[in-house]
C-alpha positions as CSV (number, residue, x, y, z in Angstrom):
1,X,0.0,0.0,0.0
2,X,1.5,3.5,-1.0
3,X,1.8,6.9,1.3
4,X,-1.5,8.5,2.3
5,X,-2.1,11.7,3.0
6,X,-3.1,10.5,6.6
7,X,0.3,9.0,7.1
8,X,1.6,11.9,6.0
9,X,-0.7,14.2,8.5
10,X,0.3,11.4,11.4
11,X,4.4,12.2,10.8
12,X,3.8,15.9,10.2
13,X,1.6,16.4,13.6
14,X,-1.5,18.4,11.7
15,X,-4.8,17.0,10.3
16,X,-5.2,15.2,7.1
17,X,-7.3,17.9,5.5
18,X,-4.0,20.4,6.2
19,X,-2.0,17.9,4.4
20,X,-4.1,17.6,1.5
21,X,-4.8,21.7,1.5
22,X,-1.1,22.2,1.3
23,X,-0.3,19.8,-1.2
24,X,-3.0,21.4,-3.1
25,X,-1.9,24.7,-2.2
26,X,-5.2,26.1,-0.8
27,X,-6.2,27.9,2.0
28,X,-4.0,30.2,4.5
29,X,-1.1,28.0,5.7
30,X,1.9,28.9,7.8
31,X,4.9,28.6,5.5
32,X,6.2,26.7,8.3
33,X,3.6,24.5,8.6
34,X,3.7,24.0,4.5
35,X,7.4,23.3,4.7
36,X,7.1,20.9,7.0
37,X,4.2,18.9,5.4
38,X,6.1,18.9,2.1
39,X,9.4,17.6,4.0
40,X,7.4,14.7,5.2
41,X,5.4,13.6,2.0
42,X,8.9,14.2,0.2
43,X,10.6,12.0,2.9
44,X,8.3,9.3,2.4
45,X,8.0,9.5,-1.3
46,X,4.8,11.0,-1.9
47,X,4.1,12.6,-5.2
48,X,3.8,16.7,-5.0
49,X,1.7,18.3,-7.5
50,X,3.6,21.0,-9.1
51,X,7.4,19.6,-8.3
52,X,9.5,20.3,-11.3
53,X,10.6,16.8,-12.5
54,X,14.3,16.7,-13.6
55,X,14.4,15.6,-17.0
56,X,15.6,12.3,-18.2
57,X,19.5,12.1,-19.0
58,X,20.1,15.5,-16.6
59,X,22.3,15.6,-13.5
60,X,21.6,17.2,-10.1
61,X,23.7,19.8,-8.7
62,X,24.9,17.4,-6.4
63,X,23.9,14.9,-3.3
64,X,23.8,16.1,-0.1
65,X,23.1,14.2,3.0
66,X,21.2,15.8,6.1
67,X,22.8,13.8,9.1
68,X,21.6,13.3,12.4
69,X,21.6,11.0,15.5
70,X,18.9,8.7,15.5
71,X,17.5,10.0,19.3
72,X,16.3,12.8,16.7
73,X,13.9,10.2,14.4
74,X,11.7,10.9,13.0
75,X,13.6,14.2,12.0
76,X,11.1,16.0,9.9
77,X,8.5,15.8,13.2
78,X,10.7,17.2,15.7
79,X,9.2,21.0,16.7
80,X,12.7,22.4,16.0
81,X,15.2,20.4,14.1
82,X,12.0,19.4,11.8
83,X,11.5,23.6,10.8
84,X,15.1,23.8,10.3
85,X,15.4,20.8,8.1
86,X,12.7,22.2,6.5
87,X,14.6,25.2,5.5
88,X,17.3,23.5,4.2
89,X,15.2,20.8,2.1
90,X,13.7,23.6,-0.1
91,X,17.0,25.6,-0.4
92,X,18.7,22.8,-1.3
93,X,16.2,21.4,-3.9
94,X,15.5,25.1,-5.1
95,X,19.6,25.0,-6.0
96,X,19.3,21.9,-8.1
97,X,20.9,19.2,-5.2
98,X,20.1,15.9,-4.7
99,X,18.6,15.4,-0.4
100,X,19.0,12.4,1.6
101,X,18.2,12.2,5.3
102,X,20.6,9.9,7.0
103,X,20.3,9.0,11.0
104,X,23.7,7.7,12.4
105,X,24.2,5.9,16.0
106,X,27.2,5.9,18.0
107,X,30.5,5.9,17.0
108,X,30.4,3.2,14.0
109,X,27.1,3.9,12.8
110,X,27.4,5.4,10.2
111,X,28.9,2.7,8.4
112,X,27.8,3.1,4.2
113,X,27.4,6.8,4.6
114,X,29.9,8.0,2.7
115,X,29.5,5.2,-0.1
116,X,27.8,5.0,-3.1
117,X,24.0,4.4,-3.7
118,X,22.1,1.6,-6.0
119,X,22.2,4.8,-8.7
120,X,25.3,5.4,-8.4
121,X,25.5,9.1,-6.7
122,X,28.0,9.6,-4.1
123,X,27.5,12.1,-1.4
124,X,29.2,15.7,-2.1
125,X,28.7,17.6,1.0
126,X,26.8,16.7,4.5
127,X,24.8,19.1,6.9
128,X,25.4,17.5,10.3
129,X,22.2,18.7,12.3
130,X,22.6,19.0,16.7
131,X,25.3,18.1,19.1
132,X,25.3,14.4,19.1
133,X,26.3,13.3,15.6
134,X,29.9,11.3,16.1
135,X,33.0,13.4,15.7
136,X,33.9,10.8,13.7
137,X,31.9,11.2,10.9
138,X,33.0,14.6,10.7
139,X,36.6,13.2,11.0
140,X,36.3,10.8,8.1
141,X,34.5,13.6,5.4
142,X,37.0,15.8,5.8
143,X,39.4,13.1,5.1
144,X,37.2,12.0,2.0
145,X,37.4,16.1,1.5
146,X,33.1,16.1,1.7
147,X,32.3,19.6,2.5
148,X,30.6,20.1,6.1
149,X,28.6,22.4,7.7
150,X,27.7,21.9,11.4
151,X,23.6,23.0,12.2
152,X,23.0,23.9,15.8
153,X,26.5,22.7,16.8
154,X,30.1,24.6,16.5
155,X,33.5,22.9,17.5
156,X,35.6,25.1,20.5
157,X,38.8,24.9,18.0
158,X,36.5,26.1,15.1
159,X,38.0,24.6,11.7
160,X,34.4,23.4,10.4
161,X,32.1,25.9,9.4
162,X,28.8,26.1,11.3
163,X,25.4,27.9,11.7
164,X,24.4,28.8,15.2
165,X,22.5,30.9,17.4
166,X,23.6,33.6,19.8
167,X,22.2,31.5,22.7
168,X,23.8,33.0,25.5
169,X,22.6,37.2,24.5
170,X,19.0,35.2,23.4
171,X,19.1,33.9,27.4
172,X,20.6,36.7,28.6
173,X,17.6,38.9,26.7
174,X,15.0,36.6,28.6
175,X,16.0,37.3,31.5
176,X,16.1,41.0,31.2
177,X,12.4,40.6,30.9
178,X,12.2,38.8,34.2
179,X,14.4,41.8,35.6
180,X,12.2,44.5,34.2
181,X,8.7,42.8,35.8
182,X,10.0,42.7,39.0
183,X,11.5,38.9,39.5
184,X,14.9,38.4,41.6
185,X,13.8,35.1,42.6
186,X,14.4,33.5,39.3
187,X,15.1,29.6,38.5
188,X,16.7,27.4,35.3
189,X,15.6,24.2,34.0
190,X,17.7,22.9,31.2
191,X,19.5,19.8,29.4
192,X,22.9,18.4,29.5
193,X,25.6,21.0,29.7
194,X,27.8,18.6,27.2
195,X,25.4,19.9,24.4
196,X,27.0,23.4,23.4
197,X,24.1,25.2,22.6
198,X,22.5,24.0,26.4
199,X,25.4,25.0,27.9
200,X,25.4,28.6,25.8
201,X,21.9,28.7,27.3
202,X,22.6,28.3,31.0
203,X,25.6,30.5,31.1
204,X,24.0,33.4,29.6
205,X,21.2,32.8,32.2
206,X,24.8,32.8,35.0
207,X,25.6,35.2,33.2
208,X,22.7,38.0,33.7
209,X,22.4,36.8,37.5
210,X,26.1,38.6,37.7
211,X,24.5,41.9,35.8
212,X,22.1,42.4,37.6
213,X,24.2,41.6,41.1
214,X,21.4,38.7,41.9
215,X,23.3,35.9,43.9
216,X,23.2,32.4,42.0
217,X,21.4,29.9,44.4
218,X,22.1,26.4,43.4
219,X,18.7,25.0,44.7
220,X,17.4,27.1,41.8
221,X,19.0,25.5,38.7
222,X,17.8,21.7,37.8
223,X,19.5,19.7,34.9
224,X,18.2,16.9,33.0
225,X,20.8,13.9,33.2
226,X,20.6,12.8,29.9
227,X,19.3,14.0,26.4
228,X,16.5,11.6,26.7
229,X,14.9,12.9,29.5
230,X,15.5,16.8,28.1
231,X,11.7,18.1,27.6
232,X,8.6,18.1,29.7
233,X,10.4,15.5,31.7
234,X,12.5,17.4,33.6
235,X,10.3,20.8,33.1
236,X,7.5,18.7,34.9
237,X,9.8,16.7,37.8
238,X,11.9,20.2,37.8
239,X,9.2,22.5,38.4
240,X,7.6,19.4,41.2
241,X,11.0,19.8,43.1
242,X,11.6,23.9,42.9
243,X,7.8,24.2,44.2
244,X,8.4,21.8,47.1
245,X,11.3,23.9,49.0
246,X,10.9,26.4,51.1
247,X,12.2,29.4,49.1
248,X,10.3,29.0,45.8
249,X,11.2,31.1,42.8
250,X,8.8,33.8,41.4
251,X,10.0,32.7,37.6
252,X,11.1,29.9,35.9
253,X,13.8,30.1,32.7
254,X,13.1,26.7,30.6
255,X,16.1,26.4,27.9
256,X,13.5,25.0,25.6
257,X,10.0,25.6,25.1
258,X,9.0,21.6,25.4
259,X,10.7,21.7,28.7
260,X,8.6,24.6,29.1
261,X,5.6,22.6,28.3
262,X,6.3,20.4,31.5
263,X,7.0,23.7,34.3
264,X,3.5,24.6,32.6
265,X,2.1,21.5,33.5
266,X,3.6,21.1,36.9
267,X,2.2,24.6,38.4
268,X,-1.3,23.8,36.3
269,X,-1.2,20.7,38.4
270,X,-0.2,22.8,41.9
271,X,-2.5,25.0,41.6
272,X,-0.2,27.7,40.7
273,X,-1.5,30.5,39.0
274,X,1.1,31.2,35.8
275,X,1.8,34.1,35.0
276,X,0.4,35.9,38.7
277,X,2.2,33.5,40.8
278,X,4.9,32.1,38.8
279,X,6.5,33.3,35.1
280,X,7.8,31.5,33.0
281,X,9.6,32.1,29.8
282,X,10.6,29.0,27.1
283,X,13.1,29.0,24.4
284,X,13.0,28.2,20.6
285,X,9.6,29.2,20.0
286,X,8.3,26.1,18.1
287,X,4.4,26.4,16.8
288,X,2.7,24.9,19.7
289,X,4.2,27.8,22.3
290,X,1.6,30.4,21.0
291,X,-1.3,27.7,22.1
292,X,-0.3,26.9,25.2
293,X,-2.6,27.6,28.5
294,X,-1.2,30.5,29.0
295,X,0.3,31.1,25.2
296,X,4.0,30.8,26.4
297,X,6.5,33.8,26.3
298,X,9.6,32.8,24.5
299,X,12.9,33.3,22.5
300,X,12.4,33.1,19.0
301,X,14.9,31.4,16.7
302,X,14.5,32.0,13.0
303,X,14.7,28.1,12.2
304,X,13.4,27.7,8.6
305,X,16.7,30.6,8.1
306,X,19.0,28.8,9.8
307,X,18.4,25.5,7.7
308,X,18.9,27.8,4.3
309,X,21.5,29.7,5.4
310,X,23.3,26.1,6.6
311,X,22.5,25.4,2.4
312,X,23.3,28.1,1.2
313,X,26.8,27.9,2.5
314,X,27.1,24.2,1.6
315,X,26.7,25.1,-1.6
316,X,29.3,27.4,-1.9
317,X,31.8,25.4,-0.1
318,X,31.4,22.2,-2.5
319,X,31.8,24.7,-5.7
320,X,34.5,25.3,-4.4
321,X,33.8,29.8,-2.9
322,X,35.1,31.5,0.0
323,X,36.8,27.7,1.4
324,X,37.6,29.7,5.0
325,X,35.8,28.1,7.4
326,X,32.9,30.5,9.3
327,X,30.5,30.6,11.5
328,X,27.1,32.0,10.4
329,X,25.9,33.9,13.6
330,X,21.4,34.1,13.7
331,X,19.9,36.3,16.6
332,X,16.8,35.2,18.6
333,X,14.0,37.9,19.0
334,X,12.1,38.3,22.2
335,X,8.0,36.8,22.4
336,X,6.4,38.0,24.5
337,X,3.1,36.2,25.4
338,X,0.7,35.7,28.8
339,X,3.2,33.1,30.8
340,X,4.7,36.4,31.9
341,X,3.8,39.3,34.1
342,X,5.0,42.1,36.6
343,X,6.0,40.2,39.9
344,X,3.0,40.9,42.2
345,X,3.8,41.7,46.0
């Protein structure tokens, strides 16, 4: 049995009359929202009405793999990673290149990356999405001299070219807000500090503390152990264990907005009034932060531009322009929603 549009609407997270209004390009849909449909029917093979077909006997630009650790499957769904894939999918295809999506595992997993398909194509240049892919893939492209560009990840010695955000000024922008409503008492939920974009995170929220001459309390700052449990895990059993000590906070900094989604939960289930008793403020802001009970304040990241811009410079590095390695800086923009207010006394 071929793809439905069901299947489609099941992996994309919308409703199958979305899917088929995109596909048939009707209706008022977030380019987001269209991106990511499209990503998914693509991913599964599903004809798109309207997709230039290359013709017979022509060559693509080139093949590029989109790499990522398989904690991450099914890419195209995740809130973030699946935007900024997005962005990079239609840049890519819009230059002529030919898309895989590969998930790796551990060191030696991905074994048959870097070889060649039943077609033939071999793989000219790789877009290594998040923190966890193996250093060893990268270590084995450039020895195969594949292009890279790192997505959401940046090596300390630099050498690789990468596309980030300016986590630690987006943090430190957050909580400015807390500051100017009022809140002193101000706690930090995050993931594993061994991500660098986490850890960018949580020092910039260190980092504002010291501005504004606000002592760091320990008791306030709760880290998820492993990458698995980074999300409304710990923003739930984070939120369960701030609430329960004596000294509670007046706002809560969640380093991602589905971490977010759990603090949210957590004071919901407390009886905690959000944003009159307790603020809270996400980061990333993926689609389902403006529908949230309350719509959640949050840093946005331009995602769908930082999977083009990741592309764009692919492109140029495997036709051989501007070979110096960079790093492609984007700045997060202040949301401000209702999970936020002036701290009441």
């Amino acid at each position: 049995m071929g793809t439905t549009i069901r299947e489609i609407a099941r992996q994309a997270g919308v409703s199958p009359s979305t899917v088929s209004r995109v596909l048939n390009r009707k209706g008022n849909i977030s380019r987001e929202t269209q991106s990511k449909v499209i990503s998914v029917a693509r991913s599964l093979g599903y004809p798109i009405p309207g997709d230039r077909v290359q013709a017979e006997g022509s060559a693509a630009a080139g093949t590029v793999a989109i790499v990522y650790n398989k904690r991450l499957s099914p890419l195209v769904t995740d809130p973030f990673y699946g935007t900024v894939v997005a962005g990079m999918e239609e840049s890519l295809q819009r230059l002529g290149y030919r898309v895989l999506l590969r998930s790796i595992d551990g060191v030696d997993g991905h074994a048959g990356l870097f070889e060649q398909d039943s077609a033939g194509n071999h793989i000219d240049g790789l877009l290594l999405v998040g923190c966890d892919v193996s250093p060893d893939v990268m270590s084995e492209a450039k020895e195969r001299d594949i292009p890279i560009v790192l997505v959401d990840n940046e090596l300390k010695e630099g050498g690789v070219d990468s596309v980030v955000s300016d986590n630690e000024a987006a943090a430190k922008c957050g909580m400015q807000h807390f500051y100017a409503l009022g809140h002193r008492k101000i706690a930090f939920i995050g993931g594993p500090q061994s991500h660098v974009s986490l850890a960018q995170r949580y020092k910039g929220y260190v980092g504002a503390l010291g501005d504004f001459g606000i002592d760091y309390d320990k008791r306030w700052t709760v880290f998820a152990e492993s990458v698995e449990t980074h999300g409304p895990e710990i923003g739930y059993e984070g939120t369960c264990k701030l609430m329960e000590g004596p000294k509670r906070p007046t706002a809560i900094f969640a380093d991602n907005d589905m971490t977010a989604l759990g603090v949210l939960k957590a004071l919901h289930e407390k009886g905690i009034k959000v944003p009159e008793e307790v603020s809270v403020i996400g980061f990333d802001n993926i689609e389902v932060s403006a529908h949230t009970h309350p719509p959640l304040t949050t840093m946005h990241i331009p995602k769908m531009q930082m999977g083009s811009l990741a592309a764009g410079r692919l492109a140029d590095l495997i036709q051989g322009k501007d070979l110096a390695p960079i790093k492609i800086v984007v700045y997060a923009t202040l949301v401000i929603r209702d999970s936020t207010t002036h701290l009441l006394t």
